[in-house]
N, C-alpha and C positions, 0 to 999 in steps of 0.2 A: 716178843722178848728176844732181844740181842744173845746169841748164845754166842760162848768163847770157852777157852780155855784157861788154867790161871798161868799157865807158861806164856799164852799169847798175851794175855794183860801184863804180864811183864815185859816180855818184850817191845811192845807198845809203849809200854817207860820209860824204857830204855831208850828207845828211837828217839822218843820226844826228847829228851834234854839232851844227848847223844851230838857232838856236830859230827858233817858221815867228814872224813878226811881221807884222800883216797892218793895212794903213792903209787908215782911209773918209773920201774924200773929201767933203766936204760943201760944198755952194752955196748962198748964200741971202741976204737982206739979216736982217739983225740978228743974225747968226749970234755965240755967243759958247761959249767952251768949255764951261764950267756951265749953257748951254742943253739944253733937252729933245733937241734932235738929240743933241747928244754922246749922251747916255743910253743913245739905240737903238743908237749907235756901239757903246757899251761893250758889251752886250748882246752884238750880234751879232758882236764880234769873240770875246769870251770863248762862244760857242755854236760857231764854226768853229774854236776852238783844239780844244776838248773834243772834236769830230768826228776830228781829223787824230790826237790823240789815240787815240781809238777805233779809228776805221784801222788806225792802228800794232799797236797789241795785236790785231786781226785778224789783221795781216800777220803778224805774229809765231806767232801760234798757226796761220796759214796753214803756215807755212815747218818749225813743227815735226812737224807732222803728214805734211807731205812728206819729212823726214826718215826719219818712220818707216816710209812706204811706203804710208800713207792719204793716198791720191789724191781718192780721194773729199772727206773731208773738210778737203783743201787747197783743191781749187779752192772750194768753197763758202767758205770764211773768205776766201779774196782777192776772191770776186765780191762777199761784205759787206763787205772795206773798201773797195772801189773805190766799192761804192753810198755809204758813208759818209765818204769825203774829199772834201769841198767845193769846188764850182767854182772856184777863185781860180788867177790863174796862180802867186803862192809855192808852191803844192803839184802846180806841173807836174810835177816829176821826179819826185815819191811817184807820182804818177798814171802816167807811165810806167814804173817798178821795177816796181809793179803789176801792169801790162799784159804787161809782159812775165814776171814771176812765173803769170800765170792761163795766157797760152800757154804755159807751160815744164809746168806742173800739167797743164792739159786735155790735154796732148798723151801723156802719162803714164798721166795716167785713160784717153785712150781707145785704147792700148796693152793697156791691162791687161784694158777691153771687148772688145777684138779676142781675146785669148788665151780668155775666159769664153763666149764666145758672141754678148755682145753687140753687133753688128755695125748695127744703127741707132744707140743711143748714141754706137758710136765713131765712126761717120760725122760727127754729127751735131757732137760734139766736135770732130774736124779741121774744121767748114767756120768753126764758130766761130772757131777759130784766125787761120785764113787769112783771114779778115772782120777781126781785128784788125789781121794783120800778113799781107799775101800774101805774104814771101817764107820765113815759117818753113818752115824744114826738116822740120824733124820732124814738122809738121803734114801736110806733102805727102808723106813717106816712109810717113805713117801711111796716109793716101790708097791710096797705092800698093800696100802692105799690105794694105789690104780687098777691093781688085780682084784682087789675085795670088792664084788658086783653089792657088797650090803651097802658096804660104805661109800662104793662110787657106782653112781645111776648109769648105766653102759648108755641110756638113752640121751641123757644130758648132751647138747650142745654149746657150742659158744654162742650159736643163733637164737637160740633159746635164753639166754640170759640175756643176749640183748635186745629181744622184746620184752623180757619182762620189766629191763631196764627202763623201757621208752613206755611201755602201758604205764607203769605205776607213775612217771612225768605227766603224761599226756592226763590222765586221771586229776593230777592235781593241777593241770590247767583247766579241766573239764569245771570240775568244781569249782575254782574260782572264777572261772566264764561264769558259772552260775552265783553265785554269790554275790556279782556284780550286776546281773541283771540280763546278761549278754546272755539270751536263752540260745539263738540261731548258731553262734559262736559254739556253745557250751555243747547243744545236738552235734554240732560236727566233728567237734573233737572227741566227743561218745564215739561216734558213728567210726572214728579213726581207729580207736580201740578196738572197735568189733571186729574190725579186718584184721589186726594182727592178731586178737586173740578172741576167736568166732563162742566161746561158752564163756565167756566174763561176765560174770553178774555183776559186777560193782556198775561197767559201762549200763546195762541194761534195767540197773533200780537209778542210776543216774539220769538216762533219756524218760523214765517214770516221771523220775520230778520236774524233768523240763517239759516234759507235757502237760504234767498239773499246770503247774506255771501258768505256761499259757492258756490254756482252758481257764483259769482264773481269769486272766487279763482278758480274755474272747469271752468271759460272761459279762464282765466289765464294758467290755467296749459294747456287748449286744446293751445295755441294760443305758447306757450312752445314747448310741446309736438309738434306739426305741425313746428313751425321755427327749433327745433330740428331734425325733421326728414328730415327736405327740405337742413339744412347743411350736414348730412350725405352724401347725393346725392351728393353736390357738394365738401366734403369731397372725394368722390371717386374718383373723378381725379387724387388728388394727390397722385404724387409720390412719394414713401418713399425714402431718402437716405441711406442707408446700411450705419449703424458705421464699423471703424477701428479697427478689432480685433487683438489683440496686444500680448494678453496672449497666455499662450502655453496650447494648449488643446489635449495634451497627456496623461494626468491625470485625463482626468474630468472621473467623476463616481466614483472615487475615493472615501473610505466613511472607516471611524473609527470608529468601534464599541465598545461601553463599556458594552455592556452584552451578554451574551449566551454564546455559544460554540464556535462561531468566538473570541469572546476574552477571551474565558481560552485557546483556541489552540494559539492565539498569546502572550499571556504569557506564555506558553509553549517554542516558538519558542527564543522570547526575553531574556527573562531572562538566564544570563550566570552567571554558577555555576564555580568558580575559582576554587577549590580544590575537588572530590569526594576521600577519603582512607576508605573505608569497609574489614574489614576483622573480617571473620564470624561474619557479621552483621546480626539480626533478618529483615524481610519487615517492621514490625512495627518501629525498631528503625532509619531505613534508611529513613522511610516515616517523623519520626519525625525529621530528620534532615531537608529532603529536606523541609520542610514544613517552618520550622524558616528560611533557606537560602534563601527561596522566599519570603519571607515578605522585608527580608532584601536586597537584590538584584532588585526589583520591583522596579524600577526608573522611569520608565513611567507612571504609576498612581501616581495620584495626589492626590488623597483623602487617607488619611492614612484607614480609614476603608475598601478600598477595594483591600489595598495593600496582595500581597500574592495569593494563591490558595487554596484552601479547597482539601484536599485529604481522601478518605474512601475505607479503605480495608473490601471487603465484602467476607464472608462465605461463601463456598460451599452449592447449596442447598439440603435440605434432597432427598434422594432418588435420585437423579441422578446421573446419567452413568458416570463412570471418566473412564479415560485412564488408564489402568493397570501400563505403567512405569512410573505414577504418585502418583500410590497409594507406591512405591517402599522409605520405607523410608528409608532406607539407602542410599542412591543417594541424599537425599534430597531433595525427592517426595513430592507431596501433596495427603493425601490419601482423601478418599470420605467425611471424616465428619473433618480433619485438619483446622484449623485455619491457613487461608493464611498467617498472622501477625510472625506465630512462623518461617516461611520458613527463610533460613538461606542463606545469600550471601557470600561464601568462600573467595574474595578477589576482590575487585574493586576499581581502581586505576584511575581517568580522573581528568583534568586539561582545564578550560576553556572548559566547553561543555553546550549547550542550556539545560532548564530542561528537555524538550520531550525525546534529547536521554539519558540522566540517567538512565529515567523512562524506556528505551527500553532496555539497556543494563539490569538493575534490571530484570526484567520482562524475559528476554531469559535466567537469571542462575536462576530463579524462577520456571518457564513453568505456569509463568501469564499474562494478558493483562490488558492492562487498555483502559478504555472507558471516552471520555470527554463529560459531560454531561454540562446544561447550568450554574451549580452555581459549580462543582465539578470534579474531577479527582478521578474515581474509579477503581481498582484494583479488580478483580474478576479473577477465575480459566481460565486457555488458553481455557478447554475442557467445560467452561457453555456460552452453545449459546440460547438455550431458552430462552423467558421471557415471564411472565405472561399477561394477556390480561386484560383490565381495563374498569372501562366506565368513561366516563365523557362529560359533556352537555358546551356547549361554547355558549354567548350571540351575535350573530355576526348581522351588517347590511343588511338591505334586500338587498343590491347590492352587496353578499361579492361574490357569485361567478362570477359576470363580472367581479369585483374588484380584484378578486384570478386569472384570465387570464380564464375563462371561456370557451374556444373558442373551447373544446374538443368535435366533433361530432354535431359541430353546420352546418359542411357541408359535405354533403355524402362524402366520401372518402378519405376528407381530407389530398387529396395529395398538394405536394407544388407545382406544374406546374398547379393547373389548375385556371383558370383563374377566379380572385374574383369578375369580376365585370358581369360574363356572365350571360344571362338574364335564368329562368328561364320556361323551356316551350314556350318559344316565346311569352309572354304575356305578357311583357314586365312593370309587377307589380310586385311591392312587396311582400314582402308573410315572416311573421316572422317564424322561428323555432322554435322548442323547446331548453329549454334547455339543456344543457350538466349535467349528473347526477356528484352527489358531487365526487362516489369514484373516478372517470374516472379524478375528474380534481386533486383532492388529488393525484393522481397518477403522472398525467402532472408535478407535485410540488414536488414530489422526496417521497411521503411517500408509500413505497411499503407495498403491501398488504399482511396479513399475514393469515393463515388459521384460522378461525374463527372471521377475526375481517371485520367491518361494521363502514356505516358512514351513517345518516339520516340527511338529511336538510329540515325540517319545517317550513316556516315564517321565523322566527329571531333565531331559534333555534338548533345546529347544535350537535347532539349526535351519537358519535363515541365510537368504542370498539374496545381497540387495543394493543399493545404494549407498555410500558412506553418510549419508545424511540421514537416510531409514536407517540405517543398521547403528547411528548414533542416537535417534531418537528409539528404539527397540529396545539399546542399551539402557538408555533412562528408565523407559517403562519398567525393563529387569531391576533396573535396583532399585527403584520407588515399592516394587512389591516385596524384595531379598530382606531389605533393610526394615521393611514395616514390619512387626509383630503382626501375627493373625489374631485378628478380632472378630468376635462373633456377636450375637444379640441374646439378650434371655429376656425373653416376655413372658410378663406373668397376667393372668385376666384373673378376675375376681369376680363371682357372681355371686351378689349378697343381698339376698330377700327375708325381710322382717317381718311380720305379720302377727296379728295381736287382735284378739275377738274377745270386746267387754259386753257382757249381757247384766243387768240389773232390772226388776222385775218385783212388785210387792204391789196387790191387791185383794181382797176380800170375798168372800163367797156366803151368802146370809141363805140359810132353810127356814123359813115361815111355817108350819104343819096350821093345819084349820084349827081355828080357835075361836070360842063363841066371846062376842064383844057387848052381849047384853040379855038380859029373861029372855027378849026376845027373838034369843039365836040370830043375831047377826053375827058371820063369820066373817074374819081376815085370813088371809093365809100371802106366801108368795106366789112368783108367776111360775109361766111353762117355759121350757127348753130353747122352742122359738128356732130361729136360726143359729144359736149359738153353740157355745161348746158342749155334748153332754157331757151328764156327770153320772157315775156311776158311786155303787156304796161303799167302794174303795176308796173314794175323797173324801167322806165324811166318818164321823164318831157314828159308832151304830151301838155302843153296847158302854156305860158309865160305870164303875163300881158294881157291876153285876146285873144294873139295868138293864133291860133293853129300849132303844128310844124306838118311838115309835113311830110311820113316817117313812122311812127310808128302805124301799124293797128289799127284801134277801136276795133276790137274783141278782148278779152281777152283773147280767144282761139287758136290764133292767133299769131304763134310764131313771135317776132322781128329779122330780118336781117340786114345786114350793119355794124355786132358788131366786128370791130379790133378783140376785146379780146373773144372773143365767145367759143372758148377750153380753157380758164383759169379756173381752176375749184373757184370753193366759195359756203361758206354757210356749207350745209352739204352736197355737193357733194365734198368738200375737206374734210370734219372729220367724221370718222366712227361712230359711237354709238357702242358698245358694242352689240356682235350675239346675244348673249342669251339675252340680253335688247332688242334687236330689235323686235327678236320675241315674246316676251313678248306685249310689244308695241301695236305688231300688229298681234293680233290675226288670223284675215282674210290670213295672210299669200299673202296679196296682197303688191305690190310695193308702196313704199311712192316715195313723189315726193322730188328730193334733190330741197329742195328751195334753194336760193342763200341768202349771208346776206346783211344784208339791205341795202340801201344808206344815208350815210352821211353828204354827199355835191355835187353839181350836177355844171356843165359847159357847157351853150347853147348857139351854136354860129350859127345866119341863114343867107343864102345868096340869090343871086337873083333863086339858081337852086338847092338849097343842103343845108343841115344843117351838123351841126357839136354838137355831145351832150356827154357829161363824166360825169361820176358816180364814184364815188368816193365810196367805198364801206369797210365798217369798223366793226369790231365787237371784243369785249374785254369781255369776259365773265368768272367769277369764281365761283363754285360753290363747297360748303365743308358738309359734313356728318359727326356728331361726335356721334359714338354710343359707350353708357359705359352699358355693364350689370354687375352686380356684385352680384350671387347668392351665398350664405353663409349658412351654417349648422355648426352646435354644435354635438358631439356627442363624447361617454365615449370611452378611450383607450383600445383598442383592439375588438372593435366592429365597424363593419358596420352599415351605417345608408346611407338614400336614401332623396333626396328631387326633389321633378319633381312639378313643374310649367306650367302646361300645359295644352294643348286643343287638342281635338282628331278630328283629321280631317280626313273622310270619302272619298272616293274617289273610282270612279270605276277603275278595272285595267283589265275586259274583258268586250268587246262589241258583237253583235250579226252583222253578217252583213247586209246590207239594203235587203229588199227585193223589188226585180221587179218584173214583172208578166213575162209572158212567152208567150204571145200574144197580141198586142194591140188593145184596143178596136177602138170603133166608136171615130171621131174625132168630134168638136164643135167647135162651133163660139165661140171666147172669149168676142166682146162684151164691151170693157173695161176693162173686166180681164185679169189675168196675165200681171201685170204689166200696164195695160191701153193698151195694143197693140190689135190691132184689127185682123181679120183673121180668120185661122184654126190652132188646133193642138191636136194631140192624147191625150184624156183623158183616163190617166190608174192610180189606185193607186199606193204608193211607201211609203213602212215605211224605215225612217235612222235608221242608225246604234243605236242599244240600247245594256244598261249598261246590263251586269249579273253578273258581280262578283265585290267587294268590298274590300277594304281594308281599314286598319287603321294606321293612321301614327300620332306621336306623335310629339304636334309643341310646343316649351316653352324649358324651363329650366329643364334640369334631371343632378343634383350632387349624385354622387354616391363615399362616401369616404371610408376609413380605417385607421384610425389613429392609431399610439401607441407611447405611452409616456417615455422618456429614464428613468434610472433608477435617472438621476439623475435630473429630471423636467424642463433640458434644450433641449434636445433636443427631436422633434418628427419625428418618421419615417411614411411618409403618403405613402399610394398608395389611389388615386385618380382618375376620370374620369368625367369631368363635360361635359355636350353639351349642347351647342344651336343652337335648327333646328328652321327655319322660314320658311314661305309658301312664295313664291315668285308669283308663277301666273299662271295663265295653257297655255298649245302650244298647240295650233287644228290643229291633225291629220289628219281629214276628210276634205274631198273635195266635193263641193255643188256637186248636181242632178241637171244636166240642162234638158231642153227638147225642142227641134227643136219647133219654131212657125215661125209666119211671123206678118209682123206690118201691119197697116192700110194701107200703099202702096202696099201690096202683097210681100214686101220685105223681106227675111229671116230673122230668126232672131233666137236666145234662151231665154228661160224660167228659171229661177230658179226655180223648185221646193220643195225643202229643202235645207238646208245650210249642213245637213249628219256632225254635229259637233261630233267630236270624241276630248275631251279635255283630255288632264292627266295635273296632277301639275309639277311643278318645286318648290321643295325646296331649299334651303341653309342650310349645315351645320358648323358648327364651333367645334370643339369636341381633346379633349384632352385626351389620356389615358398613366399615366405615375406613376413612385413611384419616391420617393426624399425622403433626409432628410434636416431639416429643423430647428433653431434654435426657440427658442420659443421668439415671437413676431415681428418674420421676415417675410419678405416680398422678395420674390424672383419670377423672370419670370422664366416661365416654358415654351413658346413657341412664334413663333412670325412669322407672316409674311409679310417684307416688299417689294410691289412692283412700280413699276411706267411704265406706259405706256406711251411713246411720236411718236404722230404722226407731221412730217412734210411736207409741200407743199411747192412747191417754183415753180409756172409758170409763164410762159411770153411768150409773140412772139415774134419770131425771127423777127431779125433784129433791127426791133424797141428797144425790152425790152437791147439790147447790146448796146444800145446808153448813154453815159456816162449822167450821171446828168435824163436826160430828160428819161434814159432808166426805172426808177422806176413807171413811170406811166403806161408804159403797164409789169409790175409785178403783179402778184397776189402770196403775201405770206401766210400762216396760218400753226400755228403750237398749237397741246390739248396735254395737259398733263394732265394724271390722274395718282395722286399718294395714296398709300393706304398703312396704316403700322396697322396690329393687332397685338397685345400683351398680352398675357395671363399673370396674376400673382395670384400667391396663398397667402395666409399671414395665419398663423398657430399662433393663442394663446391657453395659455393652462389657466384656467380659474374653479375657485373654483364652490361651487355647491351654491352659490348665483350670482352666472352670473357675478363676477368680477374678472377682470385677475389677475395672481398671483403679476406678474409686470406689474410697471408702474405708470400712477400717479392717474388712478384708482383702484388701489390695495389696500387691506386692511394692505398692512404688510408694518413696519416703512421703513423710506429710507435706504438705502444701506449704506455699510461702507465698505474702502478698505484698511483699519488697518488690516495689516495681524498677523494672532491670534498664540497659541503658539504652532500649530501646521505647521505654514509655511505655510498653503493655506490662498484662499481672501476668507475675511465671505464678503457678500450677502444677503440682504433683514435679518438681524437679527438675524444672527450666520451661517445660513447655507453653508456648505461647497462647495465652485461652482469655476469656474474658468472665467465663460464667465462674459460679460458688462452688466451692464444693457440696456434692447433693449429701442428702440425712443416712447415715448408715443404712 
């Protein structure tokens, strides 16, 4: 609220429509209006209008700024126009509006100090006040104000408001961080809060919800990440179909160079010179021929700047050795210090000839050579083989010697027959090497070594001293490997075993009991046991509606006779199990009993002297086993890499033999022991068979690869070997320790004294060792075996089973098939150094195009030069 007075509002009206007119007296003898006084008159009155002016418009923008609640920049525009209205009394009442305008503002401003903290400003402001005018109010209520500890916090700062300024900002940048999604954003600027104001709760229910937040999205991504990993799994079934490769891959690797020494020798080769006639031509002027006919002839570059060859005839250098029939200059020699340039070519005459042989023919009436270097075609003396020796330091990646074919002396002997995947020491770990030194692999790469010269590789740092021709080819090497992306391999194997056991089984089981067939008592009945299956009263009906039939023993023990079908076999005295399952099975090495298979349906028929009873006897059984392993490693071309999945499984492989005594002692009464049998029998100790020697066998997954990568990033040559061993079960060797007793009858009898268990394991292996090649993102079997076992049964009895229609009842059929097909497959991608394949549709590189470009091959993934398909996602 603008406070005034109603004198100042008048006066204020007054000014305003008011023009100020300000009169200068002047004294003086000769005084006349158009005198020089008047002049300064005019002057200084139009100086103090313009002031009062000035003023005003202060005053003005004084008043609106107080308006809007800048106090600040109130009182300052009224303390400039007060300094700027002119001492004259016509501008006394602006001068008091004024004054009382800057006390109505200070007193405001230093209200608004008092609330911020700042508590010397606002003092400082009321005394001014009261210096103008000691009765304002407001100035003394403001007073008041700063002394009353109720009304003003002694503790309040400025520093304090403005943090609280910046928290309550920061807050609502907080939340809108959050709002937006920007959790990481939104913690930090919480986090910014906290420092300036260490008990803010708004910051501390804020970072609340951005942790919700995120624990939302981390259950989301786990709930991702897991359905992601669970499709893999079942992703591994599938079978890939091999595309139809169409193209002619007689060419691939094929590759156009447009720098170095490969393309100045193939502008050499290309370019065909129509006309050479020299006749005593200087080197120099032949050079400047050939130089302009190659510009002009250059049909295969495209870019006019790089059309042509650069050619430099160099000097003999001082001091070295020449060939005496060269220093001959009558011959038209080159002597030791000649300028090769002046040598003279007496007569050369070709038509249609490549540049390379002009330069040859030149060159043999010369007795010069020329060397192609990467940007030039140089011309130096036949007899200068020397070259100076140089240093120079190259920035390369830490991986450049894997990357450069590293492999130099990574394995003792490094012959090619011996075998890459053989274990070392029989300890069947891993174990890295060193590596290969740089010169050994510079060497591998063609830059031979020359006396005095050195190659040091430090970190990232590779500093060589060598020949300008090594240290130019060094330089290629460095950038063939700077410029390549690093490419790596991921091989995936697949081990997928199907297996499937059909059993189907239906035959009959007839009980005949004695039955008299005439006055005369003739009986029938069926036969005995024989060599066939027994049967006990558990296969048969023994009891009908509260009958009891009669015929079929109560003892369980107690084989059943009278059975027709008694040698038909069933059950699993018709299907084998599998030896090595059986033994397994049954450790004890004792006889299983073949039980018969079940009955179905049953037929009882009773007479006054006999019964008559059928079993019907049925069994349909399928059982399947689908086992997928699919162990997988990454690892960089031309190096070996190892991954084992495994458990070390312990196991004895020598035993000690049992010990007996060599006399037997006193014998005892058992009493209930051994076994509850009562009696005598020689008590002697007896230790079984114990372990003394041990071995270790490794059960799990061990891939052991070698990949390496074509030159042209489709194809890779692997040699591989993956196995998987599994523990199957142990077979006991040993055979219990009996010992003669007698039962509570006095009857003989034997004791077990130990079981003398002698176990070893039975593994399973599955194991692959083989090399292929391999296109990149294929998938091809590498091994496989399918088998199938069928057993069949077909019995009957004679006679009967030949009886048409009715002969199927004394049949007994069964027939198990077990069928089993494993199949190994590898799948080879080749895959950048952020884990994503070069192809495909997780690939970082644009889709393919098979607009063949102006070189006649198919560009691929973004120009590059390739022949093969894009492989199947």
């Amino acid at each position: 609220m603008h406070r005034t007075c109603s004198t100042a509002a008048a006066l204020m009206a007054v000014a305003a429509v008011m023009p100020v007119t300000l009169t200068v007296a002047n004294a003086g003898e000769g005084y006349s209006g158009g005198g020089s006084y008047s002049g300064l008159a005019q002057k200084e009155m139009i100086r103090r209008q313009n002031a009062v002016a000035t003023s005003d418009k202060l005053r003005d923008e004084g008043r609106e700024a107080y308006a809007k609640g800048d106090y600040k920049v109130a009182v300052d525009k009224y303390k400039a126009a007060l300094d700027a209205l002119p001492d004259a009394p016509m501008v006394q009442d602006r001068r008091t509006y004024l004054t009382q305008l800057l006390a109505d503002g200070s007193s405001a401003l230093g209200e608004q100090y008092r609330k911020l903290g700042k508590y010397d400003e606002a003092r400082q402001l009321a005394t001014d006040v009261l210096a103008l005018n000691p009765n304002n109010a407001e100035a003394k209520r403001l007073q008041d104000y700063l002394d009353d500890p109720i009304r003003t916090n002694p503790a309040l700062t400025f520093e304090h408001t403005q943090n609280t300024d910046e928290v309550r900002r920061k807050l609502y940048i907080a939340e809108g961080n959050y709002n937006l999604g920007k959790f990481d954003d939104a913690h930090r600027t919480y986090e910014d809060v906290i420092r300036i104001d260490p008990y803010n709760k708004a910051a501390r229910r804020g970072m609340e919800q951005v942790a919700q937040a995120r624990a939302d999205y981390y259950r989301a991504a786990y709930d991702h990440t897991r359905a992601q990993l669970l499709a893999e799994v079942d992703r591994a079934w599938e079978l890939a179909v091999p595309p139809i490769v169409t193209e002619d891959l007689s060419d691939q690797g094929t590759a156009v160079q447009n720098s170095g020494a490969t393309y100045i020798i193939n502008k050499l080769r290309t370019i065909i010179i129509p006309v050479i006639d020299f006749d005593n031509t200087s080197v120099e002027e032949a050079i400047d021929f050939l130089r302009v006919r190659a510009n002009e002839f250059d049909t295969q570059e495209l870019d006019p700047a790089k059309k042509g060859i650069n050619f430099v005839i160099r000097k003999p250098r001082g001091g070295a050795g020449a060939d005496p029939a060269l220093e001959d200059a009558a011959a038209g020699g080159l002597g030791a210090t000649q300028d090769p340039g002046a040598l003279r070519i007496d007569q050369l005459s070709l038509r249609n000839v490549p540049l390379a042989e002009v330069l040859r023919y030149i060159c043999e009436k010369t007795k010069l050579r020329y060397k192609v270097d990467d940007y030039a075609v140089t011309l130096v003396p036949a007899t200068e083989t020397g070259e100076d020796l140089i240093n120079r330091t190259f920035n390369v990646p830490p991986d450049f010697l894997a990357r450069l074919g590293g492999s130099v002396g990574a394995d003792a002997g490094g012959g090619g027959g011996d075998d890459p995947f053989a274990t070392d020491g029989g300890t069947g770990g891993a174990s890295i090497k060193p590596r290969p030194k740089i010169g050994d692999v510079l060497k591998e790469q063609g830059v031979a070594p020359v006396d005095g010269s050195s190659a040091t590789l430090t970190g990232s740092k590779l500093v060589v001293r060598d020949t300008p021709t090594n240290v130019d080819r060094i330089e290629a090497l460095v950038q063939s490997v700077v410029t390549e992306a690093p490419k790596q391999v991921k091989i995936s194997t697949k081990f997928v075993e199907i297996s499937q056991e059909n059993t189907d089984e239906l035959g009959f089981d007839w009980i005949v009991s004695p039955f008299g067939l005439s006055a005369n008592q003739v009986f029938a009945s069926g036969g005995t046991v024989g060599n066939g299956q027994a049967r006990t009263n558990t296969d048969f009906i023994t009891d009908v509606a509260g009958v009891t039939i009669p015929g079929i023993p109560a003892d369980p023990s107690t084989d059943v006779t009278n059975i027709v079908t008694a040698g038909n076999r069933t059950g699993l005295g018709a299907v084998n199990r599998n030896s090595i399952d059986a033994i397994l099975n049954n450790t004890d090495r004792s006889d299983t009993s073949a039980t018969p298979a079940p009955g179905i349906a049953a037929l009882t028929g009773l007479f006054s002297d006999g019964q008559v009873q059928m079993i019907m006897r049925g069994l349909a059984q399928k059982k399947g086993t689908d086992l997928m392993t699919a162990p997988s490693i990454t690892a960089r071309s031309g190096e070996k890499a190892l991954i084992e999945i495994i458990r070390e499984f312990i196991y004895p492989t020598e035993y000690e033999p049992p010990e007996l005594p060599n006399s037997i002692g006193s014998s005892f009464s058992d009493g209930g022991g051994l076994g509850g049998l009562g009696g005598g029998a020689s008590s002697f100790p007896v230790t079984p068979a114990t372990p003394t020697s041990f071995e270790t066998r490794n059960t799990g997954i061990t891939l052991e690869i070698e990949p390496t990568i074509g030159g042209n990033d489709f194809v890779i040559d692997l040699r591989f070997a993956p196995e998987i061993v599994e523990f199957e079960g142990f077979v006991n060797y040993g055979s219990p320790i009996q010992s003669p007793a007698t039962d509570f009858l006095g009857n003989p009898t034997t004791v077990t004294i130990t079981e003398n268990r002698i176990e070893m394991p039975v593994f399973s292996t599955r194991r692959v060792t083989t090399a292929l090649t391999i296109y990149d993102g294929y998938t091809v079997a590498v091994g496989g075996l399918m088998r199938e076992d069928v057993q069949t049964v077909e019995d009957k009895v004679p006679i009967f089973g030949d009886i048409p229609i009715v002969g199927r009842l004394f049949q007994s059929r069964a027939e198990n098939r077990i069928k089993s097909n494993l199949i190994i497959f590898v799948t080879a991608q080749i895959i950048d150094a952020t884990g994503r394949p070069l192809r495909g549709v997780d690939s970082m590189q644009p889709a393919p195009s098979t607009t063949p470009d102006g070189m006649g091959d198919v560009s691929v993934g973004g120009g590059d030069a390739t022949v093969l398909p894009m492989p199947p996602p």
